[in-house]
Every structure is written in structure tokens, then in C-alpha cells.
C-alpha positions as a Python dict, from the first residue, in 0.01 Angstrom:
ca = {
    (1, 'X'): (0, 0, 0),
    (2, 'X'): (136, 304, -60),
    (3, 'X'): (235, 594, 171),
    (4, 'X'): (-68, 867, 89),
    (5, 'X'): (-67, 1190, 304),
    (6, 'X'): (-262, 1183, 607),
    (7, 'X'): (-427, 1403, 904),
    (8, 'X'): (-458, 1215, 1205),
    (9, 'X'): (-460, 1385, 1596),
    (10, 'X'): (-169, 1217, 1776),
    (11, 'X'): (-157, 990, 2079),
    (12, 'X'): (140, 1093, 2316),
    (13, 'X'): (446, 886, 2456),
    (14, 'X'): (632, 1121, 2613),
    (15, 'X'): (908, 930, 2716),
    (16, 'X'): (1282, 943, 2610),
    (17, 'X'): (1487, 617, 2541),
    (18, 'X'): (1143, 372, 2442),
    (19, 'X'): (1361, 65, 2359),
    (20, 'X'): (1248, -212, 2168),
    (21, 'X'): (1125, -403, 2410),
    (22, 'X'): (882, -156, 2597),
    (23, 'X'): (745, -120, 2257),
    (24, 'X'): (699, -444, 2186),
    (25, 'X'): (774, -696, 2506),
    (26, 'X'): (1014, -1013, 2406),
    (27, 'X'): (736, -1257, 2519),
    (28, 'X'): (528, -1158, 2213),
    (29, 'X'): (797, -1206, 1978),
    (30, 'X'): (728, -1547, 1873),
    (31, 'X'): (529, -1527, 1573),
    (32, 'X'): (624, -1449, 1213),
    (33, 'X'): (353, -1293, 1110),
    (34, 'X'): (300, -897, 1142),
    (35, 'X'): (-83, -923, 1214),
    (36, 'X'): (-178, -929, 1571),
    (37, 'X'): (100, -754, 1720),
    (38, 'X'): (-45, -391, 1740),
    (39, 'X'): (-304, -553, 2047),
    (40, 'X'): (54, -581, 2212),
    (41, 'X'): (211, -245, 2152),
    (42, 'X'): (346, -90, 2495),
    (43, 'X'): (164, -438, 2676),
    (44, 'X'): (331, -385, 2956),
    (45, 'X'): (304, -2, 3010),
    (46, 'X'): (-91, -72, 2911),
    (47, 'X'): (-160, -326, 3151),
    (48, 'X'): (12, -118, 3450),
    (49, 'X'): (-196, 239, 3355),
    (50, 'X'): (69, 404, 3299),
    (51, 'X'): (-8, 469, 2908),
    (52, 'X'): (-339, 490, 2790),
    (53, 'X'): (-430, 631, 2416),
    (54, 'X'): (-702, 582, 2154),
    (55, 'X'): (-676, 312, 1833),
    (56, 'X'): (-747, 536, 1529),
    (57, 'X'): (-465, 798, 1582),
    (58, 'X'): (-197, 727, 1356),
    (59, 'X'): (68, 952, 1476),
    (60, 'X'): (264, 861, 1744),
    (61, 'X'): (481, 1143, 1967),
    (62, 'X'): (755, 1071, 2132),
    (63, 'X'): (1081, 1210, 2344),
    (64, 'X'): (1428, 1108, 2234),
    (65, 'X'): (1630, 833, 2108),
    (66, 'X'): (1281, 618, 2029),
    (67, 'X'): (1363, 246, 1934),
    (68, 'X'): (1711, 209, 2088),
    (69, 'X'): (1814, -94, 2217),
    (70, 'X'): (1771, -457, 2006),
    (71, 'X'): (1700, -472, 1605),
    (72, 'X'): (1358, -623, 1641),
    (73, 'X'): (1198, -544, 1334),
    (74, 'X'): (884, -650, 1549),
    (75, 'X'): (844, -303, 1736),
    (76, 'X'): (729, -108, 1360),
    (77, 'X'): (517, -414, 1260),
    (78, 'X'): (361, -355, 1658),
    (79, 'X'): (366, -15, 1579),
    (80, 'X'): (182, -40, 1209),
    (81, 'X'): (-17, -299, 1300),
    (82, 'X'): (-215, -52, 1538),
    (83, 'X'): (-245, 163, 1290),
    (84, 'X'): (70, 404, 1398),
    (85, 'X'): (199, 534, 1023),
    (86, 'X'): (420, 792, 1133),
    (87, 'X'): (611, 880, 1469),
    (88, 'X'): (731, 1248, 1530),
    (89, 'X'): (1014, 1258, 1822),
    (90, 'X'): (1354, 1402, 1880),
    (91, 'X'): (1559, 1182, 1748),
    (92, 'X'): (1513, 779, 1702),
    (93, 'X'): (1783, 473, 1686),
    (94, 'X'): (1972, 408, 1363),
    (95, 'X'): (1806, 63, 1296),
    (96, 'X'): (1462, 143, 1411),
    (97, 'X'): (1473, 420, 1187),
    (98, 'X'): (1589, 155, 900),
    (99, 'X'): (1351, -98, 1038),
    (100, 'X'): (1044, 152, 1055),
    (101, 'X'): (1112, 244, 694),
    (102, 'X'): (1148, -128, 568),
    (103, 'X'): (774, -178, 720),
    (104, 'X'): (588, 113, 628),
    (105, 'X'): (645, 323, 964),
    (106, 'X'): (773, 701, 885),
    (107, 'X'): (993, 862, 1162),
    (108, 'X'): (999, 1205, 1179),
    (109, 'X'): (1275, 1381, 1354),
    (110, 'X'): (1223, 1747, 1435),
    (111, 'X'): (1403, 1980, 1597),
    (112, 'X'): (1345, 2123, 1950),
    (113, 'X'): (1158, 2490, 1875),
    (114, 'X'): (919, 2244, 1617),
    (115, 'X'): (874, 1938, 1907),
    (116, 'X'): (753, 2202, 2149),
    (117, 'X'): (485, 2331, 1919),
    (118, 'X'): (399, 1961, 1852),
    (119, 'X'): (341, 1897, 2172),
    (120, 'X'): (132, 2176, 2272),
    (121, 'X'): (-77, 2080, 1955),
    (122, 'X'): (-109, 1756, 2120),
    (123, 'X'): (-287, 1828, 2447),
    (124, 'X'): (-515, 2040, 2221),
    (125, 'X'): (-657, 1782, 2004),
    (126, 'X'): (-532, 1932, 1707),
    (127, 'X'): (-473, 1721, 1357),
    (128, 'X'): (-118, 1665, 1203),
    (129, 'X'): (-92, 1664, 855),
    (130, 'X'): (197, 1408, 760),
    (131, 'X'): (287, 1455, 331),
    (132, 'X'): (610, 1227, 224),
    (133, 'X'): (609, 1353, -130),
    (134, 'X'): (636, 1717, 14),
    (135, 'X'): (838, 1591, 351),
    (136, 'X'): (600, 1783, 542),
    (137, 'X'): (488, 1773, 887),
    (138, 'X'): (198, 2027, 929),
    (139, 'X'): (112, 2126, 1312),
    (140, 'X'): (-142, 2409, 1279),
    (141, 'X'): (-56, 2705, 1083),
    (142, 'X'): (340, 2575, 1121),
    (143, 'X'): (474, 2354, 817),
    (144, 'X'): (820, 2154, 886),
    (145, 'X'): (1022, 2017, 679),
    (146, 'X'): (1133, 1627, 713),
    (147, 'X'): (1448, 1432, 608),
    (148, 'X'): (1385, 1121, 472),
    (149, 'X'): (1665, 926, 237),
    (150, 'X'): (1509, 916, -121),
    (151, 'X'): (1577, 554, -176),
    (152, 'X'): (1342, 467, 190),
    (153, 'X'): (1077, 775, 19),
    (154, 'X'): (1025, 644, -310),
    (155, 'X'): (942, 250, -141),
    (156, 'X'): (710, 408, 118),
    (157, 'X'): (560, 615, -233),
    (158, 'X'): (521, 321, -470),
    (159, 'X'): (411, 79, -129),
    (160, 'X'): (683, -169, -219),
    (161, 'X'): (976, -308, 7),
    (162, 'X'): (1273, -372, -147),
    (163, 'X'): (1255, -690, -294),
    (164, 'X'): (937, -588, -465),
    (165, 'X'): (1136, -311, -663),
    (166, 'X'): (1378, -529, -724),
    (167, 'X'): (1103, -748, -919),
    (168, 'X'): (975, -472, -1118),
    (169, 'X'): (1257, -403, -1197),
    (170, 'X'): (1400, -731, -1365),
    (171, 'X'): (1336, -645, -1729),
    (172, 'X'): (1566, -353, -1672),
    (173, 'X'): (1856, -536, -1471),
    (174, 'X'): (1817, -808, -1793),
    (175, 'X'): (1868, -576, -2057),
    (176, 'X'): (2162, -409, -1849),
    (177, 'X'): (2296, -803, -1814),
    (178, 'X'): (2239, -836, -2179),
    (179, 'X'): (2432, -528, -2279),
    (180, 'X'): (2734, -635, -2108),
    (181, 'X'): (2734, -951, -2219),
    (182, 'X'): (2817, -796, -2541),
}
């Protein structure tokens, strides 16, 4: 599926250093399958109170360094499978950032002036608007630019992972192979 802009309000996390495993607890990491997992998300934090937000939002925000800790490419299916399609924090780990774009998750980093405004937007109710092609994030009357490489963009675009544009792309590598061969 591919990435279309959205406007979604935002549930709130506000938390630095959410590892892996608060987002996704190791005891629910035994299936292979992506469905099912979102019922899961932040189990632990859920079952104690401590977190509490509405299905149907699909922004998360969140503090710094989100998705440190292990590689488990579990915590963005979790995260999708709820219906999370984007994540505005701080900053996020290196390979949850890779692993969130491989599955269809967009982190947004932002800087400090534009996380303040997001999170007073927040607590108001108000609706994000999230655009890839533009690498937007719209809070309000504020518009923010996103980084995102172009290679991880133009998957989330066309809704295809990488082996998938790998396949459409076979007559091209053939007649490349071809060429050579010459």
C-alpha cells in the first residue's frame, strides 16, 4: 500500500529512550507474522496504567532516542499494525529508523523549537498533517520540513519493500545483463 498523506490527531508517549522491548515486550515475539501484534504495543506499560491512548490515531509522539536498544523489526510491525503510520520525536535509533522504513512506519525527527509546538498541539486535540512527497509535517498554521533518504521515500511512495522493486525491476537489470554480455 502506498504511503498517501494523512491528518490524524496524535496519541502521546512522552518518554525518552522507548527501547524495543517496551514497545513491543520479548514474550510476544514469537510469531512471524505482522498481524496481531499492534493488540501488544506498549503491553506492559498498558496493563500497568501508565499509558493509555485511543486506536485510530496514527501519529505517534515521542521524546528522544525512540527504538534504541535490540534490532527487532517487530516493534514497527507492533507499531503499524495498530495503525501508527508515522512517529514524530527528537531523534530515534539508527536501525529502528531503517527498520520503521522497511515496514511502512515514517519517523519524523524534528528539531526542539518544532517538538515544542507539537506537543502543545497535542494536548489540544489538534490534527497533524503528515505529506512524504512534500516531507512535510503540518502542526497548525506551522509547516516543517522532514528528512527522509530518497531511496526509503520512493518504497514508502510506490508501497513496495525492497525486494518488490527489485522485481519490477527485472526487465531492466536483464537488458543491463544483456548489454554487457556484449
Amino acid at each position: 500500500m502506498s504511503f498517501e498523506p494523512f491528518t490524524s490527531q496524535a496519541a502521546l508517549v512522552l518518554r525518552n529512550d522507548i527501547d524495543t522491548d517496551q514497545i513491543i515486550p520479548a514474550r510476544f515475539l514469537t510469531v512471524t507474522s505482522k498481524l496481531g501484534l499492534g493488540e501488544h504495543l506498549f503491553a506492559d506499560w498498558r496493563k500497568e496504567g501508565v499509558l493509555e491512548f485511543d486506536a485510530g490515531k496514527q501519529l505517534l509522539v515521542s521524546g528522544e532516542n525512540f527504538g534504541c536498544g535490540s534490532s527487532r523489526e517487530h516493534a514497527p510491525w507492533a507499531l503499524r499494525d495498530f495503525g501508527f503510520r508515522a512517529i514524530v520525536a527528537r531523534s530515534f535509533a539508527d536501525i529502528f529508523t531503517a527498520n520503521a522504513l522497511k515496514n511502512g512506519v515514517l519517523p519524523i525527527a524534528v528539531d526542539a523549537d518544532m517538538f515544542a509546538n507539537v506537543l502543545g498541539h497535542v494536548e489540544q486535540g489538534t490534527r497533524f498533517g503528515v505529506d512524504l512527497a512534500a516531507q512535510t509535517l503540518t502542526v497548525g498554521v506551522h509547516v516543517a520540513r522532514f528528512e527522509v533518504d530518497a531511496f526509503s521515500k520512493a518504497l514508502l511512495l510506490q508501497g513496495v519493500d525492497e525486494l518488490e522493486a527489485l522485481q519490477r525491476a527485472e526487465d531492466a537489470i536483464a537488458a543491463f545483463e544483456a548489454a554487457r554480455a556484449l
